[in-house]
C-alpha angles and dihedrals in degrees: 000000000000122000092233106176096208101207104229115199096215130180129241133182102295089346149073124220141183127219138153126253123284091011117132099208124046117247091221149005131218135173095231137046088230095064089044098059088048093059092039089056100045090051094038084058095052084060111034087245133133130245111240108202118190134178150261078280093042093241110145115251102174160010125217122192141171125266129208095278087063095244137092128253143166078259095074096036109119116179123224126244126211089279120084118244125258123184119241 
């Protein structure tokens, strides 16, 4: 199985971070979610990985992946149930 390191935007109390999967610590802190999802992208593309983007309340809403052109767009956004999401 890869070792795909999914890069998750996460809140914290008057920040967002981003941080892989399974890490402890974030990679990086911004002030605002917008930021956030730009870093987690750019990293995300280095390793063929998705951005997870979750709420205030830290529930995911959302994947975003890339599509055959290697960017990201509206297009290859899937949201997230309330189920968590498993590879096939």
């Amino acid at each position: 199985m890869a070792n795909i390191k999914n890069q998750h935007v996460v809140p914290r109390k008057k920040s967002w971070a981003v941080k892989h999967e399974d890490a402890e610590k974030a990679s990086k802190i911004f002030e605002n979610k917008n930021d956030a999802i730009e870093y987690a992208r750019n990293m995300a593309k280095k390793n063929d990985a998705c951005v997870v983007l979750h709420d205030k309340k830290a529930k995911i809403e959302e994947f975003q992946c890339k599509d055959n052109l290697n960017s990201y767009s509206r297009g290859t956004i899937w949201p997230v149930m309330d189920k968590p999401w498993m590879p096939v």
